[in-house]
N, C-alpha and C positions, 0 to 999 in steps of 0.2 A: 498458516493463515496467509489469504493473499497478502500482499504487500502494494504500496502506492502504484507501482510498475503496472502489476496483473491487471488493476484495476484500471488504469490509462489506456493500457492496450484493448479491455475488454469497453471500455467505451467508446474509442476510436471505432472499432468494427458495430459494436451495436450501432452509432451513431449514422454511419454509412450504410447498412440497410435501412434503418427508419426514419432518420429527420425527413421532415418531411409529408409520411407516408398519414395515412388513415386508418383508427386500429377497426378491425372487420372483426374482430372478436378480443375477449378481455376474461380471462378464468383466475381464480385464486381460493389454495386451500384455504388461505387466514380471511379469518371472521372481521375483521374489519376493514380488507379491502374487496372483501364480498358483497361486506353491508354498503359501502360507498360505491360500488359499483352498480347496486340493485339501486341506489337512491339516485345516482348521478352516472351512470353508462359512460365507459369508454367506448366504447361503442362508437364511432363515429366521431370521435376527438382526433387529432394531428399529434403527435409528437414532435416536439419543435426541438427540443435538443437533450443529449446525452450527454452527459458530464463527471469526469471524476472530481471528487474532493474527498483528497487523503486516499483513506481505506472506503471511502464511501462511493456509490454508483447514484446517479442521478436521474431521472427519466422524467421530461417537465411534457404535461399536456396541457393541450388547450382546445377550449371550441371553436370551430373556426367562424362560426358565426357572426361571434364576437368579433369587434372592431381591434383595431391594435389598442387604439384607449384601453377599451375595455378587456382586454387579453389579459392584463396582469392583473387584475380580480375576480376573472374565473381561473387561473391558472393552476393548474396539480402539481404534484413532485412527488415522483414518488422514490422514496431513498431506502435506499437497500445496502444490505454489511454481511460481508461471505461470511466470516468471524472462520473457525476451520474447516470447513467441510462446503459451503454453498459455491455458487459458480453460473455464470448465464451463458448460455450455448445460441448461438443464433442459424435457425436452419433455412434451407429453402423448402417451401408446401413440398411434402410428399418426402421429404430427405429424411431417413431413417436417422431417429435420436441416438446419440452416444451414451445414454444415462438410462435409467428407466423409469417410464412415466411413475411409477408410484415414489419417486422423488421429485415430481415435480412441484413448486409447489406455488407458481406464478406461471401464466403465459399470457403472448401478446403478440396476437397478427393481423400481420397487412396481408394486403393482396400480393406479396411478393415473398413476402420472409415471416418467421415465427420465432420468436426469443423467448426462448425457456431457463425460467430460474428454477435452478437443480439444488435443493435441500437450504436454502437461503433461511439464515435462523432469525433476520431482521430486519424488518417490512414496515414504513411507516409512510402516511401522504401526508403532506405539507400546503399549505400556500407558501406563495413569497413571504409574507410578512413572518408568520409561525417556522419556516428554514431558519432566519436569521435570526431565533430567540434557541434555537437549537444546538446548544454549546457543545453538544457532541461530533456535531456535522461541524468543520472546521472553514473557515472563508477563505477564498483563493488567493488573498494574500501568502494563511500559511502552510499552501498545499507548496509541495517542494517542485512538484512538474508543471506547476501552472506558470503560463505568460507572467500572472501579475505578484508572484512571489516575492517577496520582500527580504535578501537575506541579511541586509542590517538590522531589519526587526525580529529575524531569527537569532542571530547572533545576542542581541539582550535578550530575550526571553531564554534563552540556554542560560547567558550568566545570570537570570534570577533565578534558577533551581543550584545555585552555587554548593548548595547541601548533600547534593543529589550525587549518586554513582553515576558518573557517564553514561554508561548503559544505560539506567531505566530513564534517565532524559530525553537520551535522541531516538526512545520509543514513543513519546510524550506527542501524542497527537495534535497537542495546540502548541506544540513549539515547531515539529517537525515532522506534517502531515504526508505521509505515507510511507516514511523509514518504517521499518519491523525489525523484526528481532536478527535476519539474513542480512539485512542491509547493515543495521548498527555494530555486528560482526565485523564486518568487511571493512567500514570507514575507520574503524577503530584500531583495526591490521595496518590499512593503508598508512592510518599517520600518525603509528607505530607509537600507541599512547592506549596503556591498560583501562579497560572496559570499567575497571573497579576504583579509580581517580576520583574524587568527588572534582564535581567542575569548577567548586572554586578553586584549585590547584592550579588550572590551567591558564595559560596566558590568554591577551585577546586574539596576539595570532595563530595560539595553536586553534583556539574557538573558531575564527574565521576559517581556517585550514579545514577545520572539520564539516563546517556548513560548505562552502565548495565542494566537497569529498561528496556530499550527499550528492547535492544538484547535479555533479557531474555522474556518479554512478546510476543514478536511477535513472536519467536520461538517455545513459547509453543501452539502456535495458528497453527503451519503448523506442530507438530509434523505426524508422518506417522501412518496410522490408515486403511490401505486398503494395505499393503502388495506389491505387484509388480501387481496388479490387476490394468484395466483400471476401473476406476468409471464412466457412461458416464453422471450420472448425479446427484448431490447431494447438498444437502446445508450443512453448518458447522457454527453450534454457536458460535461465537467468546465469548470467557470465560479468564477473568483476575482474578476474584475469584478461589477457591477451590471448592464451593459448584456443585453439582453435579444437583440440582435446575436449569433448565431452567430461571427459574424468576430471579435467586442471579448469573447469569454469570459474572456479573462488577458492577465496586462497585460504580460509580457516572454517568457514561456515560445514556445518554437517562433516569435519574431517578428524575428529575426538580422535585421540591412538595414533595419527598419523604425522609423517614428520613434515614441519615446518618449509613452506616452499622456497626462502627466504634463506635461514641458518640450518634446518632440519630438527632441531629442534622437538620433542612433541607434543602434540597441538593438545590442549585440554580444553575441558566444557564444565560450566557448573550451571547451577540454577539459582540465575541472580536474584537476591531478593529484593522488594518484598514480596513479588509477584509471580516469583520462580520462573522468568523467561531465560530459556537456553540461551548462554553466551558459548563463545568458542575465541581462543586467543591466543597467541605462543607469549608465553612465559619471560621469552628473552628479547622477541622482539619488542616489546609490551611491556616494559617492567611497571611493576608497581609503584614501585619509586619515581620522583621526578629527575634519576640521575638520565645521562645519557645511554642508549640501548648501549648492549653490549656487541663488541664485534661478532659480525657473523662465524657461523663454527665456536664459539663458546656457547657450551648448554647447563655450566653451573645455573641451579634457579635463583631467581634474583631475591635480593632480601623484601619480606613485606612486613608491613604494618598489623598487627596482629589484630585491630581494632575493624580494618578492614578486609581483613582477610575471606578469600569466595570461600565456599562450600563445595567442595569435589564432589563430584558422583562417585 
């Protein structure tokens, strides 16, 4: 599943071919942005801005007819969520597609560019007022890449899931809007503190420690690497390591069998419950216990809780 990163970066380049532009055509397989478009055409609406929040893509239109007063009461939104498999591609007229049109299942062109949503399982239009009653679609406060992030109000909303395994929190969209299951991996390596912890175990500094961790990885994940150019079609290695190594990008995630980059150790994976999202963690970096890690090069396993004990694959 994309993660907050994928989704920043894909609305950065949406956002640079369209703001701005006039849509010259408007298609959709789903039945109810067909129907709203046969009742109310995109057709000659503006795109005024492209926005992440979270795991979510944002696409806001308006008439331009319409005065600025009146701009925020005809305004659309339309929010989209890859969930596994969806993806928007932005091309130039005539630029041969990377996907096949019978995956398409949105498009949207200007006179310059065409942004196609590829297998997209979650399509909803909004007004303003109906967005912010939308508890799924998460506010820019607690999107973790956004300007207006708030990480003292992250920091309490983590320590109210006190019950909770670390893991499936800092997946928790309304605590920490665009971590996923790679990221929560990675911060939990970093500051060498088991996935499997319930959070009230933890101090406020390691809390803090860990909200930093976030903000600082996924930011280095969308840093800007293409200037004010449109990219119309590219991939990005997502990288929590230094190493410059395709193979050494992250240091636990996707590396189950393999030894620990750290102690060497070997890296295991379970499926956390209640929700079975893959975790991945070294054992020794990570103890389950609140004692101190163990020296690097010790690979006895640490003693655990039997109460909290993960489930191995």
């Amino acid at each position: 599943m994309p993660e907050g990163d994928t989704i920043f970066r894909t609305a950065r380049t949406l956002s640079r071919a369209l703001v701005g532009k006039t849509v010259t055509r408007f298609h959709s397989e789903y039945a109810q942005l067909a129907s709203a478009n046969d009742q109310h055409p995109f057709t000659g609406q503006i795109i005024t801005k492209v926005e992440a929040r979270g795991k979510y893509l944002l696409m806001h239109f308006a008439d331009p007819k319409d005065s600025t007063s009146e701009r925020a009461g005809s305004e659309r939104i339309l929010a989209t969520h890859m969930l596994m498999s969806g993806s928007w591609h932005i091309y130039r007229l005539g630029e041969p597609w990377q996907d096949s049109r019978a995956n398409m299942r949105i498009l949207i062109e200007t006179a310059d560019f065409v942004a196609v949503g590829f297998r997209i399982p979650v399509a909803r239009l909004h007004t303003p007022q109906t967005l912010t009653r939308d508890k799924k679609i998460p506010q820019t406060e607690r999107d973790v890449l956004s300007e207006d992030f708030d990480a003292k109000a992250a920091v309490e909303r983590l320590q109210k899931h006190g019950r909770e395994e670390l893991g499936n929190a800092l997946v928790r969209q309304d605590v920490l809007a665009g971590v996923g299951n790679v990221f929560k991996s990675e911060i939990c390596f970093l500051e060498r503190i088991s996935p499997f912890r319930k959070v009230d175990t933890l101090t406020d500094t390691q809390i803090k420690k860990l909200v930093a961790a976030a903000q600082k990885l996924l930011a280095a994940n969308v840093l800007e690497d293409s200037g004010d150019l449109v990219v119309t079609f590219s991939g990005k290695q997502r990288r929590t390591t230094h190493s410059a190594d395709p193979g050494d990008s992250l240091w636990v995630y996707g590396r189950k069998g393999e030894p620990c980059r750290r102690c060497s150790t070997t890296i295991q994976r379970a499926l956390q419950q209640p929700n079975a999202r893959s975790t991945y963690w070294c054992p020794v970096c990570q103890p389950l216990s609140t004692a101190t890690p163990q020296p690097v090069g010790q690979t006895a396993n640490p003693p655990r809780d039997k109460k909290q004990k993960a489930p191995l694959e």
